[in-house]
N, C-alpha and C positions, 0 to 999 in steps of 0.2 A: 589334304586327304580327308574323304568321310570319314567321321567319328561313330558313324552308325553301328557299326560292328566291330565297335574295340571300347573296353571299362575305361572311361576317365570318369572328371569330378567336371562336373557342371556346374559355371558362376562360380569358379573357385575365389576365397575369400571373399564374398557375398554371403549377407546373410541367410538368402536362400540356393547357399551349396548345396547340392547333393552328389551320389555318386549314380553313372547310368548304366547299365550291365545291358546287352544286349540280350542274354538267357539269363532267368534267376531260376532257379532248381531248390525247392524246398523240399529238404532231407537228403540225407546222406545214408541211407536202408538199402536193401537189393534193387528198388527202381531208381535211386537216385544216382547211381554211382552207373548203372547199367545207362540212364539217359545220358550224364556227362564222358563216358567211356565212346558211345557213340557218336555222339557230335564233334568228336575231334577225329574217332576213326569214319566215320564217314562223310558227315560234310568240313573236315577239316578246320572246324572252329573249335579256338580254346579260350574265347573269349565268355566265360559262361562263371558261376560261383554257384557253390552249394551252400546250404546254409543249413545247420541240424542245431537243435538246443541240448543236444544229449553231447554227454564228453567225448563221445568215441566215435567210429565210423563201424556202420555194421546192421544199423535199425534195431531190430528186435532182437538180432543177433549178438548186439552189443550189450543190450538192455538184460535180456534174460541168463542169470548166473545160480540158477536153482542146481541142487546136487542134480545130476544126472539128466543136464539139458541137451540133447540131438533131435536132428533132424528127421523124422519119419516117410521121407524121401527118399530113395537114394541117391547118394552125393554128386554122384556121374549128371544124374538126371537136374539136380535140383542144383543148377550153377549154370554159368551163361553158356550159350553156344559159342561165343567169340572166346572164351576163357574157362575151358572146362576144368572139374573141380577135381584131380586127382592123384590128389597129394592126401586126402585123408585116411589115417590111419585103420577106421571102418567103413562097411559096406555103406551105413549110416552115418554121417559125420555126426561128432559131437557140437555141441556151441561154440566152444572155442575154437575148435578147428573152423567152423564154418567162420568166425569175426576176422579170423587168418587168412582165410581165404577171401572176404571182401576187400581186407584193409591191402591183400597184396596184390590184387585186379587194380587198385586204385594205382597202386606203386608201378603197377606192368604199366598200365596207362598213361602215365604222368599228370593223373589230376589231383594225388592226393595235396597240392597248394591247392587247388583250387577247392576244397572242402575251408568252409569257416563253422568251427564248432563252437558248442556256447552261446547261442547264439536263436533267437525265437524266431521265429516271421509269423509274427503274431497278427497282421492284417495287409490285406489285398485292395485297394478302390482304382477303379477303371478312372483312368482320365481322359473324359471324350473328348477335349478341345483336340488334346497332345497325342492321346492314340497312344495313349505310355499306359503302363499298371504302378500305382505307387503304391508301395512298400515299406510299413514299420515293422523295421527291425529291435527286437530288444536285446542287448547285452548280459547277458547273466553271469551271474556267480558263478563261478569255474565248479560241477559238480551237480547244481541245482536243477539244471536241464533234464535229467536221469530221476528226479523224483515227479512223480506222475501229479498232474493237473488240482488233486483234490491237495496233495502232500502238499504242493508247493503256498496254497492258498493258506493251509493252517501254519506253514511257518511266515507266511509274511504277516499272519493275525496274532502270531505272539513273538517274533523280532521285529517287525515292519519290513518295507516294499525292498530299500538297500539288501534285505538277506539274502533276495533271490534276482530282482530285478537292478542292475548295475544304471544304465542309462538308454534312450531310446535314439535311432535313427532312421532316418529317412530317404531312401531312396528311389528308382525309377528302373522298370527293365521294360524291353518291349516286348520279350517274351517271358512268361510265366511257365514253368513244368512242376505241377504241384506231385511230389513222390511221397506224400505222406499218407504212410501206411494205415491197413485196417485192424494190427493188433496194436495198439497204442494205447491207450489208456485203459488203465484195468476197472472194473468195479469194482465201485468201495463197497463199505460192509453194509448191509444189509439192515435199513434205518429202523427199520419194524421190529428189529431185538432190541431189546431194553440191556441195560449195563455195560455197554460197552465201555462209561469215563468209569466206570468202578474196578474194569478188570488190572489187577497190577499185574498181568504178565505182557507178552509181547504180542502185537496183532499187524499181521504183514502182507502182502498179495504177494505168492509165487513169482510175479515178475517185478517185484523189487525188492528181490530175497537180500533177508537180515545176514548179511556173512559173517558179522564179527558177533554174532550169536553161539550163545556154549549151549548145546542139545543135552550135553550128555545126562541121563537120569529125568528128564524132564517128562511131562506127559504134553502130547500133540494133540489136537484138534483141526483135523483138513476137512473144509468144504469146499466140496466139488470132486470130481470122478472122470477130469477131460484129461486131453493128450499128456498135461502138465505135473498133472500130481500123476499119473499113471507114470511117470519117469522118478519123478523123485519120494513117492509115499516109500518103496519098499529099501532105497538106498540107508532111512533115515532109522533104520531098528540094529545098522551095522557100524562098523568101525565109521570114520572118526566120528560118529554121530551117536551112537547106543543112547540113544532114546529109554525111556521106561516104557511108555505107549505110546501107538496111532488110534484115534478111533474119526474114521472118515466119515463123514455125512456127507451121503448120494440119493441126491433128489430123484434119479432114475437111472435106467444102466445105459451103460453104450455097447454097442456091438465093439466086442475083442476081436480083434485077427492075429494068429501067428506070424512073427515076423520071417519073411521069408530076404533069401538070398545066399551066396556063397561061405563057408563055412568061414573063419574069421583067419585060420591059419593062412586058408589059400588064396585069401583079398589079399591080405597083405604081399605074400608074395608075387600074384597076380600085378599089381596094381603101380607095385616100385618097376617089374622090370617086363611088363607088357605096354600098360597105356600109357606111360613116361616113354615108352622110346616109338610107339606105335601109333600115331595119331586118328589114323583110319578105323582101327580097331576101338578106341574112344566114341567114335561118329557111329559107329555100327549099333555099340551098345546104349547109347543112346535113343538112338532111332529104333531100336527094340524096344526100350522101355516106353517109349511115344506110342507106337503100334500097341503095346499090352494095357495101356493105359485107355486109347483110345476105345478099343474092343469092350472095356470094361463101362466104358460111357454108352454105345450102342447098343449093349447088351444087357445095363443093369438100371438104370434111373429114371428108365421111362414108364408110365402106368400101362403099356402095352402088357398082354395076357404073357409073351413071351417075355419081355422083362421081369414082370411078376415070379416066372416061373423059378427064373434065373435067380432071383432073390431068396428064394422060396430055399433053393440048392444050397446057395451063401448062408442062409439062416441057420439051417439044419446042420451045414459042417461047423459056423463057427458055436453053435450051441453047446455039439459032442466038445470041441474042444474045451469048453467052460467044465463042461461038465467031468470030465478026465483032467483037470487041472485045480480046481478049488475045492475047498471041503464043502459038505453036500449041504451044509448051514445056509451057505449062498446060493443056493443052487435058482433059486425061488426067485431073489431079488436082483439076481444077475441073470435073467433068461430077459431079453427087451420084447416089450408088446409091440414093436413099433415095425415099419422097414429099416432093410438095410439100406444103409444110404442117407435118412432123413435125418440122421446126427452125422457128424463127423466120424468114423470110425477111429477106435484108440490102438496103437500095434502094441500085444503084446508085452508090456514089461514088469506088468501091475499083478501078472496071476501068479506066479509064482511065490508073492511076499505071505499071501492069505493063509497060510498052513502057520504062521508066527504066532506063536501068544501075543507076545506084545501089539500085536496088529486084531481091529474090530473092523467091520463095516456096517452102517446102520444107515437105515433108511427112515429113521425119525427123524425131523427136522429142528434145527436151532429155536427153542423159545426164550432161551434169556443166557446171559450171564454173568455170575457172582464174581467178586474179585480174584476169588482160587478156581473157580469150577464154572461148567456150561449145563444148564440143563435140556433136554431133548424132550420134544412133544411125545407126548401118549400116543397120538394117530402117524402112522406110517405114511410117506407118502406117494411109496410103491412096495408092492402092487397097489393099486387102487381101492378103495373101499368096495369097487364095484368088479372087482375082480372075481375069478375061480377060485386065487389062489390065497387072497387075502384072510387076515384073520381080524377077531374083534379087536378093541382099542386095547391098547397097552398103558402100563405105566408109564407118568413121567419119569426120567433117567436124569442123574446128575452125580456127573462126571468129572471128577480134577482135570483141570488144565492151568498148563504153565504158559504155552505159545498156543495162539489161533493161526492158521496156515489158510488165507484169502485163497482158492484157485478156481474162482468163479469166472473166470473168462473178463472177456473187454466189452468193452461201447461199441461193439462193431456198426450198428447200425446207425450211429451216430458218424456219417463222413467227417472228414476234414478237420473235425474237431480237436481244438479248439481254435484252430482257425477262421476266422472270419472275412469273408471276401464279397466285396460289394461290387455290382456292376453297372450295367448302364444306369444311368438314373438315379443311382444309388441303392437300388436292389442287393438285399442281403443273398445270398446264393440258397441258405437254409429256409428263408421265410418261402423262397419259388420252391422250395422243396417241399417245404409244409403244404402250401397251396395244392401241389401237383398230386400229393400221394404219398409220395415217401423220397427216398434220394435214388436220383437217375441220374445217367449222360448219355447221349449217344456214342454207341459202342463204345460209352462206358470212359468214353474222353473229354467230352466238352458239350459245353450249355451254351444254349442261346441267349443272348446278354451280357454274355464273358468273354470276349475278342481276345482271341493269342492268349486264352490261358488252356491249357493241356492237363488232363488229370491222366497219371501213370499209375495203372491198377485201379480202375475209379469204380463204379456201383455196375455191379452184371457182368464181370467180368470172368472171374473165377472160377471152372470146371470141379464137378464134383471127384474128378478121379488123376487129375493131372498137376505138375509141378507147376508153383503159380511164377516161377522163374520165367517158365516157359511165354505165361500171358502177358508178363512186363515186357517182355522182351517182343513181343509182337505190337503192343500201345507204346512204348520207345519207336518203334521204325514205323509207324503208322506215326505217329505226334511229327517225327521226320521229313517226311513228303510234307507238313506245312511250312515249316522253321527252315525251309531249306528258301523257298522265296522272299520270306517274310527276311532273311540276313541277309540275300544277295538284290535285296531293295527292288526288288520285283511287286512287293504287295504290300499294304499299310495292314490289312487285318484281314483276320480267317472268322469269320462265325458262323459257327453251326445255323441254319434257318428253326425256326422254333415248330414247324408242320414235322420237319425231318425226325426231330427230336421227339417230340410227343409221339409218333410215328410207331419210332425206334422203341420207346419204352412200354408200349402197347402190347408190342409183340412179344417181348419182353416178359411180362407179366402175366399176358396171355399165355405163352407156350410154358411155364413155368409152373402153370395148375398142373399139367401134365407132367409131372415129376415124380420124385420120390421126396423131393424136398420141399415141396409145397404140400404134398398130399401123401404122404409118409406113415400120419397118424402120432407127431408127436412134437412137441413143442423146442424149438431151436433157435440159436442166436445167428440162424439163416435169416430170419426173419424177424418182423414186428410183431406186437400182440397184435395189431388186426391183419397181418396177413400178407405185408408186403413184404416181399422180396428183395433186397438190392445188393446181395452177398453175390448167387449163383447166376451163370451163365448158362442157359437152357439148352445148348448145343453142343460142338465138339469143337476142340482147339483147333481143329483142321480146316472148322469153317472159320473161326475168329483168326484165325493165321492170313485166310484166303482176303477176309473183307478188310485185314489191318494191309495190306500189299494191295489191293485195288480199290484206293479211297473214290466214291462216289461223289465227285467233284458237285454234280447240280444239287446235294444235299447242304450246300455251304454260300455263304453272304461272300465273297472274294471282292476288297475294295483293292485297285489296282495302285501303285503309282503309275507317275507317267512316262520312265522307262519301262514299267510292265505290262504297260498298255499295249507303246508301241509293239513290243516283242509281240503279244497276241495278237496283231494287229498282220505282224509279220507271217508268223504260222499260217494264219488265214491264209496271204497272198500267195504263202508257197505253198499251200493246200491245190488253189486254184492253178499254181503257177503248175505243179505236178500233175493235174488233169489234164493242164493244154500241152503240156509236154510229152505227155503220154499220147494224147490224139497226133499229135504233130510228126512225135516218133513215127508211131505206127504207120502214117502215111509215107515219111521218108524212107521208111525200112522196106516197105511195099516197093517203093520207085526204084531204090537202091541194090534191092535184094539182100537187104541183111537179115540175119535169121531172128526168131521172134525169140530165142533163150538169152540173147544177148542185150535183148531192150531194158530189162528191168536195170539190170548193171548202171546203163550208161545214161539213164532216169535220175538213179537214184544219185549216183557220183556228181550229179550236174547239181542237184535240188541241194545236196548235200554242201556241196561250192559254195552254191548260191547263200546259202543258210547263214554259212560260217562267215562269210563275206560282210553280209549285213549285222548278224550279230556283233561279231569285232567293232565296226563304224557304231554299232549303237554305244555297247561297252566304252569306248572312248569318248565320244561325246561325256555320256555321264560323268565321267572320269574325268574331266575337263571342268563341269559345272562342281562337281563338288569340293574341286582344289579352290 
């Protein structure tokens, strides 16, 4: 029997063994687990393996354990369609709930064996002879996976490579589904401040929060002012945490929204004894929340005079609300010069903290730190010097601190990193990215150069106002339609044509001036310092849903085999065969007097015979050669 579509070990006991996976799936995050959930519920393969470096299963979800980590989603909405999420105990799941709710989709599925944690895939290279991707795999330290890229390098610089890297492997798959995500590695500290080896206190990024950390009585130091520290700054001045002080450094503000939704009493009773027993009722409100989402993409993000306006509306309410919620101190450095839209917006959790003593916010930025203390620049650096509202230069400020709190965001615009994946020819996939402009794929899946590799959630993809569940779940069933021939030996390799591609990313970047998020008026981790784009998808889920369900085949290189030939070969002749059968009908229907509503029927039931007739003799045949 073919071993095409089943893991075994290749030249076993030879020294050039490997093992051959017909799907390799790197990461185990919300598109990982959504790809291998799929390939078993719908093309019936579980012959696939996940591979994550991180301990858990969950992605980011796993990763991030900060006080007060949820989702700013709602839960309903931001969880698969095959597996909706509503078991969580608020409107907005928490983190943990949401890692529960991945790790038990795995369990609903039955792939959680097929997850291998601990575990790197540290590089990709195309092998043109074999038409296979090889794959080194790194072994890690039970743990070490979970510290981010820069942490892992300074512990192998002072225990050596054994601390973190165990041993390396080598394998083969023929398809590739790369699900590694775009919140992944956080930014380190900021190399332009001086004293960082002198500080003796503790210095951490929010997404590899210190848990065995004692707060209490301590002074904090948080830079940044995103979705992250907006959840956990105001937890940390209460029980079990009673901090001494916050004092946040915010480079500029973000638009605050109210968080909206059903009161918390009435989710929960709602949610145990409505959507658990009502499934339709689930699909409803879902499909509401798509519609409200949608609405908010046609109506708010485009530099049209009516978009503008719309914004103009959003601005003014979420202002009032800054302004009737925080003391009037802030009033100046929390009002954003920007659109709505061109940052992420933050929901709500952050303005209530600001009325604390123990809580500051300042807008002078980091210029050093002492072993107890931070000092903060004289110059502000919002409002801008060239602002209405700005004032003259200030004093330097310096501050006790015991911990620094990193929540400067990630490398988003760094894809795949640190991944390395090499294609034809040995083309690095980053340097064609360097070359082109910044990082692309068409729709956001696949590169020319890169045969049967699939990127899930890749550059362009992501809607400014929609669950990015949503988009995985569209590039899952769109990667689909390839992997579905390429396992049942119908084709050797899918590649994107490189006209299609460049095509693709054109438009791309093109229709994306026309934004809020290119032309916004404010500087974002949408983007690069010179201006490209590879975060946002310039349309609506409704079209990327439409184009992931009718892939545009003449866009693709398709090398057949020669069972896959034949079959196309077939098509053809019942193309042809269904024309002359149609003519032929119609003349005997004429002669016979049968009526003309009854021809298509007895067309199609024939072609349909015919069809299944030939495919069967082919199917066997093959079946024949490969035993």
């Amino acid at each position: 029997m073919s071993t095409l579509n089943n893991i075994h070990v290749e030249n076993g006991y030879e020294k050039g063994a490997y093992t051959y996976y017909p799907v390799l799936i790197v990461g185990a995050g919300p598109s990982g687990i959504a790809m291998g959930c799929q390939l078993k519920e719908q093309l019936g393969c579980d012959q696939f393996r996940i591979f994550d470096r991180q301990s858990g299963i969950g992605g980011t979800w796993w990763i991030n354990r900060y006080p007060g980590v949820a989702c700013d989603v709602p839960g309903i909405y931001y969880s698969f369609s095959f597996s909706p999420n509503i078991k969580s105990s608020t409107f907005y799941p928490t983190g943990p709930e949401m890692a529960r709710y991945l790790q038990s989709t795995c369990d609903k599925y039955q792939i959680s064996d097929k997850v291998q944690l601990n575990t790197d895939v540290s590089e990709l290279r195309w092998m043109e002879d074999e038409e296979l991707w090889q794959v080194t795999l790194i072994h890690m330290a039970p743990g070490t996976g979970d510290l981010s890229e820069k942490e892992r390098q300074q512990r192998i610089a002072d225990y050596g490579e054994k601390s973190v890297y165990l041993f390396r492997e080598i394998v083969r798959a023929k398809v590739v589904a790369s699900a590694v995500g775009s919140l992944v590695e956080p930014k380190g500290w900021p190399e332009h401040i001086p004293g960082r080896k002198e500080f003796q206190g503790d210095i951490f990024h929010s997404a590899r929060w210190n848990e065995s950390l004692e707060f209490t009585g301590k002074n904090v130091v948080v830079v940044g002012t995103g979705c992250s520290a907006a959840q956990f700054v105001p937890l940390l001045t209460k029980a079990p945490y009673n901090v001494n002080s916050i004092t946040q450094v915010m480079r500029s503000p973000p638009w605050v929204a109210p968080k909206t939704g059903p009161p918390q009493e009435i989710w929960e009773k709602f949610s145990t004894k409505v959507l658990a027993k009502f499934p339709l009722v689930t699909r409803f409100l879902r499909f509401l929340l798509f519609l409200l989402s949608e609405y908010e993409n046609f109506t708010t993000f485009k530099m049209s005079s009516s978009n503008r306006k719309n914004r103009k509306e959003i601005e003014d309410r979420l202002t009032k609300h800054m302004k009737t919620t925080v003391p009037e101190r802030y009033h100046k450095i929390l009002t954003p010069d920007y659109g709505y839209g061109c940052k992420r917006r933050v929901l709500d959790t952050w303005f209530s903290n600001m009325d604390d003593p123990k809580f500051h916010l300042t807008t002078q930025s980091l210029k050093s730190i002492q072993p107890t203390s931070v000092t903060l620049n004289a110059q502000r650096t919002y409002p801008t010097p060239k602002s209405i509202h700005a004032k003259g230069p200030l004093d330097d400020v310096t501050i006790p601190a015991d911990v620094i709190v990193l929540a400067n965001g990630f490398d988003v615009t760094t894809w795949l990193h640190p991944l390395k994946v090499h294609g034809k020819g040995g083309k690095l996939l980053q340097d064609v990215w360097d070359e082109r402009g910044g990082a692309q794929a068409y729709l956001g899946a696949a590169m020319d150069g890169f045969p049967n590799l699939f990127i899930i959630f890749g550059p362009n993809v992501a809607t400014g106002h929609a669950s990015v569940i949503l988009a995985t779940e569209n590039m899952v069933n769109y990667s689909l339609h390839f992997m579905k021939p390429l396992l049942n030996g119908d084709v050797k390799t899918f590649e994107v044509k490189k006209q299609a591609e460049l095509d693709w990313t054109k438009k791309m970047q093109d229709e994306l001036r026309n934004t809020v998020w290119q032309d916004g008026g404010c500087n974002s981790w949408y983007k690069t310092e010179d201006g490209w784009n590879s975060t946002r998808y310039p349309r609506s889920q409704l079209d990327f849903w439409w184009r992931c369900t009718h892939p545009k085949w003449n866009d693709w290189d398709i090398k057949y085999t020669e069972k896959g030939l034949m079959k196309q070969r077939l098509k053809k002749t019942l193309g042809i065969t269904a024309i002359a059968a149609t003519v032929i009908g119609a003349c005997g229907m004429w002669q016979n007097g049968i009526s003309p509503k009854d021809l298509p029927c007895i067309i199609l039931k024939y072609v349909r015979h015919v069809f299944a007739v030939i495919l069967d003799v082919i199917n066997r045949v093959f079946l024949l050669k490969a035993r």
